[in-house]
N, C-alpha and C positions, 0 to 999 in steps of 0.2 A: 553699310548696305551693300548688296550684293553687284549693284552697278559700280562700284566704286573700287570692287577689290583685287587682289593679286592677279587673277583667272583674266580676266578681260585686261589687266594693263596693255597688251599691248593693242588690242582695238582702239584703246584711247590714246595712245601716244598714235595711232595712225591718223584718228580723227583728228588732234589736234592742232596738225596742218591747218584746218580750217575752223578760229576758234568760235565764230556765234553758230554754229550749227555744233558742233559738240559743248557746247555750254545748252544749248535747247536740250539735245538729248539726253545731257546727263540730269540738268536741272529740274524741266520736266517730270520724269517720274516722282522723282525726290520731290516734289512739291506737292505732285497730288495725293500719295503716299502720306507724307506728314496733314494735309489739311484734311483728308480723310478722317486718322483718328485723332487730331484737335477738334474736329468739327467745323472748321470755318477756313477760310482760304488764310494760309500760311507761310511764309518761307523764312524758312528757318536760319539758315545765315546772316539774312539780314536785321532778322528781330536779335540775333546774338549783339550784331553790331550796334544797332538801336540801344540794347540795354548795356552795352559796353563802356558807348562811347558819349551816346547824348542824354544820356539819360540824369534825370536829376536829383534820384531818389539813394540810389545805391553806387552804380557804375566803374568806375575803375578803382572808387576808395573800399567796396567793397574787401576785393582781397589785398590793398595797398601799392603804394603806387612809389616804385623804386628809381634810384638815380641812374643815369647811362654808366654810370663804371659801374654799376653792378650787373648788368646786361654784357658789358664788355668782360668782365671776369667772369662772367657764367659761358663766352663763348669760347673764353681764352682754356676752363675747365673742358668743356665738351667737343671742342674744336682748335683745338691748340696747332700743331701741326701745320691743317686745312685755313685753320685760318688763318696763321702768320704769311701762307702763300697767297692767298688772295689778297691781304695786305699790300702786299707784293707788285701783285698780276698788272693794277691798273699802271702804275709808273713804270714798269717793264716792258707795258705795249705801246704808251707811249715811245717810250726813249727806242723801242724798233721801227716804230712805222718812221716817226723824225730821223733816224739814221738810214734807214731802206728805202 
């Protein structure tokens, strides 16, 4: 949606200093937008999560449900690098702020 995209990011990284007034703003449109053409009052995130997570008909076996090493090999592929250092990062800041 067009509140959402490239053109305005930085209106939103400005609002987002303050987050329950830019979650109204942005949520807002997006909601009456979507309940417009469902027809009934809607929000769309939360029914994603509703049918993700609690749901008892389909929900997360739908598309199958994988073990953490294979989330950690998929980060290790897409984020190899980025991630070895934030592996990193937390015992690093530890062991400065303990030392400083």
């Amino acid at each position: 949606m067009i509140l959402v995209s490239w053109p305005y990011l930085s209106v939103i990284l400005e609002l987002s200093k303050e987050p329950i007034p830019t979650t109204l703003i942005l949520q807002v449109p997006l909601i009456l937008v979507d309940s417009y053409y469902y027809g009934k009052f809607v929000v769309a995130p939360l029914n994603a999560v509703f049918y993700n997570v609690f749901s008892t008909h389909a929900g997360p076996d739908l598309y199958g449900v994988e073990s953490p090493a294979y989330y950690f090999i998929n980060l290790m592929l897409n984020f190899n690098l980025v991630l070895l250092a934030s592996l990193f990062s937390l015992p690093m800041l530890v062991s400065i702020i303990a030392v400083g």
